[in-house]
N, C-alpha and C positions, 0 to 999 in steps of 0.2 A: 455501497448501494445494494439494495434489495435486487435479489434475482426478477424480479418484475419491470425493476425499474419507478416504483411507487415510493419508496422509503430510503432516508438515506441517516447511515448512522455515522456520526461526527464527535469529535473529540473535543472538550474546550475546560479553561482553566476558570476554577467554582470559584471566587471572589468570597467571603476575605481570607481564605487559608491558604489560596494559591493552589490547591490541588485541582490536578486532571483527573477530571468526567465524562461519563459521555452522555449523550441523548442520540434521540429519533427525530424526525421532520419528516411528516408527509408531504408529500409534494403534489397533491390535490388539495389537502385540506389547510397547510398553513399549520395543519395541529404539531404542537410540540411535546414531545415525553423527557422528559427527566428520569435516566436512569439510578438508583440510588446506588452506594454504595459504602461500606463497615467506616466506623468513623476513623479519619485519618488517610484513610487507604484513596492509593491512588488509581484511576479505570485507564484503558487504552487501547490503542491497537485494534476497534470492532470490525469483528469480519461477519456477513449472512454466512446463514447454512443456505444449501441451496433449494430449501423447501420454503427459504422468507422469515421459517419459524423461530430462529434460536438466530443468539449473537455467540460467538468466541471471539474472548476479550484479556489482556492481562491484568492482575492486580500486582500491586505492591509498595511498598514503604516508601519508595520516593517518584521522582519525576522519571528518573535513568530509568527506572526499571529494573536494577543491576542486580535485585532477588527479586523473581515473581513466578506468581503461579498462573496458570489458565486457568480463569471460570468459564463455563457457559451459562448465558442467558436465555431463560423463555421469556419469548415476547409477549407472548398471552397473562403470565403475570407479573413479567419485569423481575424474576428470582435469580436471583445467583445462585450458581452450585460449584463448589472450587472441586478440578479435577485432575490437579496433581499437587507434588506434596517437594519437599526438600528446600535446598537455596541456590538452584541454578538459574544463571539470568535465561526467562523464558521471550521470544519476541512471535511478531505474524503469526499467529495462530491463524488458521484457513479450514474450512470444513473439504474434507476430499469430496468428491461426487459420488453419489452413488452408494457412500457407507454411512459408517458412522463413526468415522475415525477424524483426528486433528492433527495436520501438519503444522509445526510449529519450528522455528530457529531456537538453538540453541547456544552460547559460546561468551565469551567474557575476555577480562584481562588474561591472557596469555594462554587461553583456550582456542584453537580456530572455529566457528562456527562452521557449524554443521545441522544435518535437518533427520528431526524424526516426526512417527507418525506415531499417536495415539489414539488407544480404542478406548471408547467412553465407554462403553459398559463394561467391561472386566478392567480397566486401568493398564493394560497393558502396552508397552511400546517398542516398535521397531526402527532401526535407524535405519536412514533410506539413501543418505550422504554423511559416511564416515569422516571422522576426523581429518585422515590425511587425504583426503581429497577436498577439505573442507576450504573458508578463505578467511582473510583478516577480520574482516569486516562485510556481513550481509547487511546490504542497504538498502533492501524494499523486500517485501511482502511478497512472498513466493505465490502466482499465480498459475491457476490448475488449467491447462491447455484439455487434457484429456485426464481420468483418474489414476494416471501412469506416467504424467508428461506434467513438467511444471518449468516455468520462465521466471527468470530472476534477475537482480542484479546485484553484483559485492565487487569488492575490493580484491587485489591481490591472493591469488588463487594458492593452493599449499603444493599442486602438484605442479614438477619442474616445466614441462612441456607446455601446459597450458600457461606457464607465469610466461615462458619465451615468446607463446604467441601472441599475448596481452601486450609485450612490451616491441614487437615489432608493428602491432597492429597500431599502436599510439606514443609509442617510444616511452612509454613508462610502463613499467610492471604494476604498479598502484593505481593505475586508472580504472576507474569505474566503467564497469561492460555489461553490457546483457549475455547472460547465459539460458542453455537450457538442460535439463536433465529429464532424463529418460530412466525412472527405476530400476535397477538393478547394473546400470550403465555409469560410464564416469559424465561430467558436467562438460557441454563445449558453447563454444562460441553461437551466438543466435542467429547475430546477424552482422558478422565482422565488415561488409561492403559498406555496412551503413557507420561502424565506428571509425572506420580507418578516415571521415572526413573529419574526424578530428586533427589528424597530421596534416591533412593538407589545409587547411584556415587555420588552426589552436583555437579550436570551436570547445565547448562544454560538451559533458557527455549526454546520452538520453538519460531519461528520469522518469520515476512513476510510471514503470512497467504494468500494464495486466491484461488480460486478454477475457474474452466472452467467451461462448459454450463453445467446444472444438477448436478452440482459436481462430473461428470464423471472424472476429476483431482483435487488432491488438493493438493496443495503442498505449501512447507516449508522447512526454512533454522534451519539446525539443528547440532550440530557436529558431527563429520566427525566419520565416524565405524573403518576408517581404522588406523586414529591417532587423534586423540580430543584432542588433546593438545600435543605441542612443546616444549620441552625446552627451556627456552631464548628468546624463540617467542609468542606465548602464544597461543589459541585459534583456532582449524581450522574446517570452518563451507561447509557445501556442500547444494545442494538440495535433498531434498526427495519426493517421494511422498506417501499419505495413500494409501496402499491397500492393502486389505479384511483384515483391521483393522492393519496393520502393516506399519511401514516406508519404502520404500525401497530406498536408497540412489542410486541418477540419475548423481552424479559428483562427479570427483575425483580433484578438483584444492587446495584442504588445503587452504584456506585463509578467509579472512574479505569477507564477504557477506553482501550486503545490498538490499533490494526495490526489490525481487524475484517476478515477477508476471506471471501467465502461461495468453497465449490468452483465449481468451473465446471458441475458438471452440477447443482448447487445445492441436494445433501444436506444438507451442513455450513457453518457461518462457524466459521472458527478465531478467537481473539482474545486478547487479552492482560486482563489485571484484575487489579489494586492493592487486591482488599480492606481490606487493615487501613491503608491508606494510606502505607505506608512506603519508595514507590517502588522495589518490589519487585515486577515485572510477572509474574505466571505464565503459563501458558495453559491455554486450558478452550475447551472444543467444544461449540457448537449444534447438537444434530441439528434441521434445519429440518421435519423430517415431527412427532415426536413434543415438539418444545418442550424436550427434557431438556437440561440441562447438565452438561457430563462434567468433572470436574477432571481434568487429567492430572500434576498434582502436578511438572513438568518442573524444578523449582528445586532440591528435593527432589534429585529423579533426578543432574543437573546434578552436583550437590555432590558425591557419593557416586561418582562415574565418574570413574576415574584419567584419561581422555584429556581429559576435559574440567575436570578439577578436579586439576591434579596436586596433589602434595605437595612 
């Protein structure tokens, strides 16, 4: 979602080749963009810079992503520029605040993931989370709290002390946690009071970490207070957000949630929802002042647009 809260840039699979694209949706106008990209090649991952202007996004040969590169996009003429090079799996690319650098994950089969930070203009890069402090498995898009301060979530940590604390806080080492990191610092626990209710119900973990400008919002898809599970049906997840150390849940829809991200000046979370459960994800907009939820029917839209639905 645009730092305004106006645009939201979304992910979808381009019919008949099966490759992943992205586009844009304004969310005043209805209007749709169709982002192009090099034939074959597959788009992902869109992050705002935080001026609105530019997307960071992956390219690469398949759906995994398992060799890619960063592009950045201008949205004033929808151009790709690729700005890095090699065959390391690249993931979340995020603009830092404030520069004009890209955090991005890095890491693969029997690599731990780990996070550096590149400068677009001279191509240079620093690592911000080494290796062995790195984890099995980063599972969301690292979100920038401050231009020094980022929230995350992964899998099984590489350093001994934080694996111990993972595995008493849920009784498994491999569970998925929120972290935070502090540059130049090692990664800790974000908000351990709020995972450890995983041991006491064997609840799912939080999902779809990100946070607005200062982390004055952060939210996360979580199950539902009012019914966390269905009979027959399974699972019902809502948004929350932290505050003054607690959840408080922002939606009442029960269903599948995916890819919840609030704006950066923290009017909106955009987010995906599988109502009828048919893993058919649409999107629909919180406005975070008044509670409302907006359909924007993009499946709908999607279908009916020659550039992105041909015939």
């Amino acid at each position: 979602m645009s730092p305004d809260g106006k645009l939201v840039a979304f992910q979808y699979q381009h019919k008949p080749q099966g490759l992943h694209r992205l586009g844009l949706i304004n969310l005043e106008t209805g209007a749709l963009t169709p982002i192009p990209a090099p034939q074959g090649k597959h788009l992902g991952s869109p992050s705002f810079s935080y001026d609105g202007k530019r997307l960071a996004a992956v390219i690469g040969d398949n759906s995994a992503f398992s060799v890619s590169q960063i592009v950045v996009i201008d949205l004033a003429t929808i151009q790709l520029t690729q700005v890095t090079e090699g065959r390391e799996p690249r993931y979340y690319p995020v603009f830092q605040p404030g520069t004009d650098q890209i955090l991005y994950v890095v890491g693969g089969l029997g690599i731990f993931y780990h996070l550096r930070l590149l400068n677009i203009s001279d191509h240079t890069e620093t690592t911000v989370l080494e290796k062995q402090d790195g984890f099995l498995v980063v599972i969301s898009r690292p979100s920038f709290v401050t231009s020094t301060e980022i929230i995350f979530q992964a899998i099984a940590p590489s350093d001994p002390e934080l694996k111990d604390a993972v595995k008493q806080l849920t009784e498994s080492e491999f569970a998925q946690v929120s972290y935070r990191l502090r540059f130049g610092d090692h990664p800790e626990l974000l908000f351990p009071h709020v995972e450890s209710n995983r041991k006491a119900f064997f609840r799912p973990g939080l999902s779809w970490l990100s946070a607005s400008e200062n982390g004055n919002h952060v939210v996360v898809v979580y199950l539902s207070n009012v019914e966390p599970r269905t009979k027959g049906v399974g699972y019902n997840y809502e948004i929350f957000k932290l505050e003054n150390g607690k959840l408080k849940q922002l939606t009442n829809v029960r269903s599948h949630i995916q890819a919840a991200h609030v704006s950066y000046k923290g009017s909106k979370v955009a987010f995906g929802s599988d109502p009828k459960r048919r893993r058919e994800w649409d999107l629909f907009v919180l406005d975070m002042k008044t509670g409302k939820i907006r359909a924007t029917n993009l499946l709908e839209r999607l279908a009916k647009h020659p550039e992105f639905a041909p015939k």
